[in-house]
C-alpha positions in Angstrom: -5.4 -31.1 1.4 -2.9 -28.7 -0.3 -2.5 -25.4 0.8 -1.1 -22.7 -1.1 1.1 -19.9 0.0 0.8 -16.3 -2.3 1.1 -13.3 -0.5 5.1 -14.0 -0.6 5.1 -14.9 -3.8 3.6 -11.4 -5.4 6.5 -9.1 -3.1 8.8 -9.2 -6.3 6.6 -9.1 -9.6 3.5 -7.9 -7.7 1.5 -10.7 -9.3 1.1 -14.4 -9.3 -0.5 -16.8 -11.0 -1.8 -20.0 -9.1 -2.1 -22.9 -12.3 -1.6 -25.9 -13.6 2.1 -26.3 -12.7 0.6 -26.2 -8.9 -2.4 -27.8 -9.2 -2.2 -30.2 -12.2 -5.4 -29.3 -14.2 -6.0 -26.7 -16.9 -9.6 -26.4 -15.9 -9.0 -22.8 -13.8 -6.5 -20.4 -12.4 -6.3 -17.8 -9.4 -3.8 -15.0 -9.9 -3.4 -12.9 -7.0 -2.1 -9.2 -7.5 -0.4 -6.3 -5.5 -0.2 -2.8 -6.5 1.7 -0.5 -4.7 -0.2 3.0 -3.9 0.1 4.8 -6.8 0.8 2.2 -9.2 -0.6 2.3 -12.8 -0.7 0.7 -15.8 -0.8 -3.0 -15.4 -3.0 -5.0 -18.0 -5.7 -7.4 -17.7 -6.8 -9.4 -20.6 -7.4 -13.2 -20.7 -6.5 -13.8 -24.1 -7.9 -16.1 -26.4 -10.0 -18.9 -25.4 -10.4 -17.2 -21.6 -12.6 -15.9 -19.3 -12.0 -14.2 -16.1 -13.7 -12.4 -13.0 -11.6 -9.6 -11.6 -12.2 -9.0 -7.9 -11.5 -5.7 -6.1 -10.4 -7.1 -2.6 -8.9 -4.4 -0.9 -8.7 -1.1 -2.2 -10.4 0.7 -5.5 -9.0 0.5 -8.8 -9.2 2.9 -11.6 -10.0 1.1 -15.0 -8.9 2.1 -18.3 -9.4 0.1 -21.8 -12.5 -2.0 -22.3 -14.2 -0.8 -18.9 -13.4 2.7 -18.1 -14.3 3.6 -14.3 -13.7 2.3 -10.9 -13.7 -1.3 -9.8 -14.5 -0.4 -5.9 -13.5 -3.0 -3.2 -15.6 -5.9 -3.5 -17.0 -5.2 -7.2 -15.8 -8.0 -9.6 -15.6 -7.5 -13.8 -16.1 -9.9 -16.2 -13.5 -10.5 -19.4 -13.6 -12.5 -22.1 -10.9 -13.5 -24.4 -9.1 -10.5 -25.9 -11.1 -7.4 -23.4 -8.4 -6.2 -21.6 -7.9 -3.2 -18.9 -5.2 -1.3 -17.2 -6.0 -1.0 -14.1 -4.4 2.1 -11.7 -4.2 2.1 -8.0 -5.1 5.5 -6.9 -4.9 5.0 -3.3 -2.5 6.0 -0.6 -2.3 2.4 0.5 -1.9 -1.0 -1.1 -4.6 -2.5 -3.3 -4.9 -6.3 -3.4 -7.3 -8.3 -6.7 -7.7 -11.9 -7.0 -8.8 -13.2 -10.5 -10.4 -16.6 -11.1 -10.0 -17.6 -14.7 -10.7 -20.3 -16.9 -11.0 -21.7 -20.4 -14.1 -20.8 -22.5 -15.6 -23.5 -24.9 -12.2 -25.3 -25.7 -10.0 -22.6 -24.5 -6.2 -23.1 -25.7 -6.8 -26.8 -26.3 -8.5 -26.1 -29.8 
């Protein structure tokens, strides 16, 4: 079993992406995100040939782009290839997402 460590890794950049590099396949990735209270203007957006779930894990966040609203804790979005969003954490405390993506059809392999 491999275990992986992230919540030091996103201190710095507030964001890290758990891939191939770590685990050795293409098929998926995890990033896991930080944004400081306050913090706006961070985009989301698989890109061509992806397709992720954004999760809301702790704290609400404030959705601009494609999706205007609020993604509140525990709601997850949908994106596919070039959607993207900005998302804005509007809190007074830190706001944590994890997003599982992955390749759609033949993703970057075409």
């Amino acid at each position: 079993m491999k275990l992986f460590e992230l919540v030091e890794k996103v201190q710095d950049s507030g964001e890290y992406i758990l891939g191939s590099r770590e685990t050795g396949s293409h098929a998926c990735y995890l990033v896991y995100g930080a944004l400081k209270p306050g913090e706006k203007g961070r985009e989301l957006r698989p890109g061509h040939g992806h397709e992720e779930i954004v999760l809301a894990l702790i704290g609400d966040l404030r959705l601009t782009g494609h999706s205007t609203g609020t993604l509140k804790q525990g709601q997850a979005l949908h994106l596919t290839g070039e959607e993207s969003v900005f998302v804005e954490n509007t809190g007074n405390s830190q706001a944590l997402y994890v997003i599982a993506g992955g390749h759609s059809g033949h993703g970057h392999h075409e």
